[in-house]
C-alpha positions in Angstrom: 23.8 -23.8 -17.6 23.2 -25.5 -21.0 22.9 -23.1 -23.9 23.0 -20.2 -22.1 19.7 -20.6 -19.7 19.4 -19.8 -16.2 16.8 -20.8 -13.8 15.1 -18.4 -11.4 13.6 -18.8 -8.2 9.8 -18.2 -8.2 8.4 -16.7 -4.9 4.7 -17.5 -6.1 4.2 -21.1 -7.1 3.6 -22.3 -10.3 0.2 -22.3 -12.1 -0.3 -25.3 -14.5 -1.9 -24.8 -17.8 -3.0 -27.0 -20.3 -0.8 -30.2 -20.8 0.9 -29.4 -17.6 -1.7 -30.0 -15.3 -1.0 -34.2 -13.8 -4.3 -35.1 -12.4 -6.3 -38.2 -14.7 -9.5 -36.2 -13.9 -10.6 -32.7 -13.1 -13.6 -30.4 -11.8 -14.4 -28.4 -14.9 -15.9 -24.4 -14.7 -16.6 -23.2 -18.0 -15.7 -19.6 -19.5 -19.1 -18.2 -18.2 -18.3 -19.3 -14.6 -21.0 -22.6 -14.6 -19.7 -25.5 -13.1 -19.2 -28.5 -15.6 -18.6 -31.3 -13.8 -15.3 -33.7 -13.4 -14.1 -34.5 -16.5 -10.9 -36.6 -17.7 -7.9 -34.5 -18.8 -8.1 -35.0 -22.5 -11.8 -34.3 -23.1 -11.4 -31.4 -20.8 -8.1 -29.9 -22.6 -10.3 -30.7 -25.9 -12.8 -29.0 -24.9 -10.7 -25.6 -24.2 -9.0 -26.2 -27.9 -12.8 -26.1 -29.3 -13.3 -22.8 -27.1 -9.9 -21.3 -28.0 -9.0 -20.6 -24.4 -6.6 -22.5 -22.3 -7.3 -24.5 -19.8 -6.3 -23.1 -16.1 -6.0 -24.9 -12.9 -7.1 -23.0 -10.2 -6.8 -25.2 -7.2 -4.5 -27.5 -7.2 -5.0 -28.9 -3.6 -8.7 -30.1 -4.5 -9.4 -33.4 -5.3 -10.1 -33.2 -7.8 -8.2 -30.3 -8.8 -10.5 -27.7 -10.3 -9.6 -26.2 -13.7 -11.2 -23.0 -15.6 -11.5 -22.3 -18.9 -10.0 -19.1 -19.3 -7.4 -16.9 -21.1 -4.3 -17.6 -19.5 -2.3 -14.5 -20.5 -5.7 -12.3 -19.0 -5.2 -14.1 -15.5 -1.7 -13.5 -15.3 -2.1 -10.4 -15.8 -5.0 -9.9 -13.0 -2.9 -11.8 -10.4 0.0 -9.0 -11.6 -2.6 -6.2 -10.9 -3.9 -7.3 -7.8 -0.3 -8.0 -6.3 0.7 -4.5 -7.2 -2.5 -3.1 -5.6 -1.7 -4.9 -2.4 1.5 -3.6 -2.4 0.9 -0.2 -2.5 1.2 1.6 1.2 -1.2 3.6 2.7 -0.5 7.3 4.1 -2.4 7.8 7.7 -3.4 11.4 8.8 -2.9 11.6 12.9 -4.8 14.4 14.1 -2.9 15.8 17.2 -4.6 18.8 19.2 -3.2 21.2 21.3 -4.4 24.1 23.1 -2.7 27.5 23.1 -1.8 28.1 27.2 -0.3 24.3 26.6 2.5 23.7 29.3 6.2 22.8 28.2 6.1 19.6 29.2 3.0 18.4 27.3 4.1 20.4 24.3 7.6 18.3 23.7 5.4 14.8 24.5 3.3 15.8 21.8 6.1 16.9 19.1 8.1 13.9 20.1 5.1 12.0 19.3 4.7 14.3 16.0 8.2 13.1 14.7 8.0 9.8 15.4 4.6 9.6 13.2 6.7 11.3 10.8 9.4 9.0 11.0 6.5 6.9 10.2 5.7 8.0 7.1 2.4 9.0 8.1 0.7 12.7 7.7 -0.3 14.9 10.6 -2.6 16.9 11.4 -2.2 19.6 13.8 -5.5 21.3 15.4 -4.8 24.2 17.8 -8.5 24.6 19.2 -9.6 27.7 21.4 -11.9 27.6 24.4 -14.0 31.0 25.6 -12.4 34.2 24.8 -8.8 32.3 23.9 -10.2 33.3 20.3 -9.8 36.9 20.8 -6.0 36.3 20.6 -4.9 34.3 17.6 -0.9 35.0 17.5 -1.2 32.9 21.1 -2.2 29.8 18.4 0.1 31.3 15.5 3.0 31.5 17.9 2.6 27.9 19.3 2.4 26.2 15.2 5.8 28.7 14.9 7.4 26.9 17.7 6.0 23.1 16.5 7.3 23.7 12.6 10.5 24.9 14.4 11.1 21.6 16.1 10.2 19.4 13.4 11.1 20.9 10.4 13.8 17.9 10.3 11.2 15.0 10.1 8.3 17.0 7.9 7.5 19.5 5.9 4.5 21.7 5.3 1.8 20.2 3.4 -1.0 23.2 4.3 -0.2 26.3 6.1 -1.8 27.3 10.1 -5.2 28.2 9.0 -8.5 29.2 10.7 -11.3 27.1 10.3 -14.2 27.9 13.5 -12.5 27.9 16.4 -9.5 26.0 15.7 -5.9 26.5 13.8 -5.3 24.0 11.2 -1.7 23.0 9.7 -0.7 19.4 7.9 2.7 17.9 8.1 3.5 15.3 5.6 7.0 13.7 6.2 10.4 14.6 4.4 11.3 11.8 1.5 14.0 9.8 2.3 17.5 10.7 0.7 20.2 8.5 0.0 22.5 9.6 2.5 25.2 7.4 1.1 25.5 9.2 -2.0 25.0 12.6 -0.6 27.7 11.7 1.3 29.9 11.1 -1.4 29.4 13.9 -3.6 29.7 16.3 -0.6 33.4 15.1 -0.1 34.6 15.1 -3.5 
């Protein structure tokens, strides 16, 4: 650790830019995208001087390796966004339906299945749907989405309240956010 420097690990590997790059000759893509040609190193690392660009290469594993005359700090920071947009975790919505004469049985196959989505992290939707004259009685449906919040009210909460919409009662789940039990823990005892 001479004066004070550390080196870090990099998970990605290393791009090589202008007098880094090893290879004697390279394929050459200008700043518009055309193709140049192979080119020796020095004529091509002159060449991005008399732009005012650096010169980039952009696969190493060729042979030759192909460079591109580019802004260096611009492609960093495109490679940055595109790793954070691949990172970033989608929410699914499960639809689950249920009917309002549903048997016991069913019902706590279905809500087990409601809190393991949950546990998930995905959404659910929950559509009570009426058949015939089931319609005429609505607190059969209202009762039944009572009884479902009841029973998982410790995985989700409520994103949209039992609604009508046609023949069918309509409610959304989202799941609860994760506390740190550790230090909830800790306060709690104190």
């Amino acid at each position: 650790m001479e004066g004070g420097l550390t080196t870090i690990a990099k998970q990605t590997p290393e791009v090589r830019v202008n007098q880094r790059i090893r290879a004697k000759e390279v394929r050459v893509i200008g700043i518009d995208g055309i193709q140049l040609g192979i080119l020796p190193i020095h004529e091509a690392l002159l060449m991005a001087q008399q732009e005012g660009v650096d010169l980039v290469e952009v696969a190493a594993q060729a042979d030759p390796p192909v460079c591109k005359l580019m802004d260096y700090g611009k492609y960093k920071y495109e490679l940055k966004k595109q790793a954070s947009a691949n990172k970033q975790k989608f929410q699914d919505v499960k639809e689950i339906k249920f009917r309002p004469s549903i048997g016991k049985h069913d019902l706590d196959v279905k809500i087990n299945r409601i809190c393991e989505f949950l546990e998930e992290g995905d959404k659910i939707l929950i559509r009570i749907f009426f058949r015939g004259r089931e319609i005429v009685h609505p607190e059969l449906g209202k009762g039944l989405a009572d009884r479902i919040l009841e029973r998982v009210s410790v995985f989700g909460l409520i994103d949209s309240p039992p609604r009508f919409e046609g023949k069918s009662l309509i409610m959304v789940l989202s799941p609860k956010k994760k506390s740190q039990s550790g230090k909830d823990n800790g306060k709690s005892q104190s």
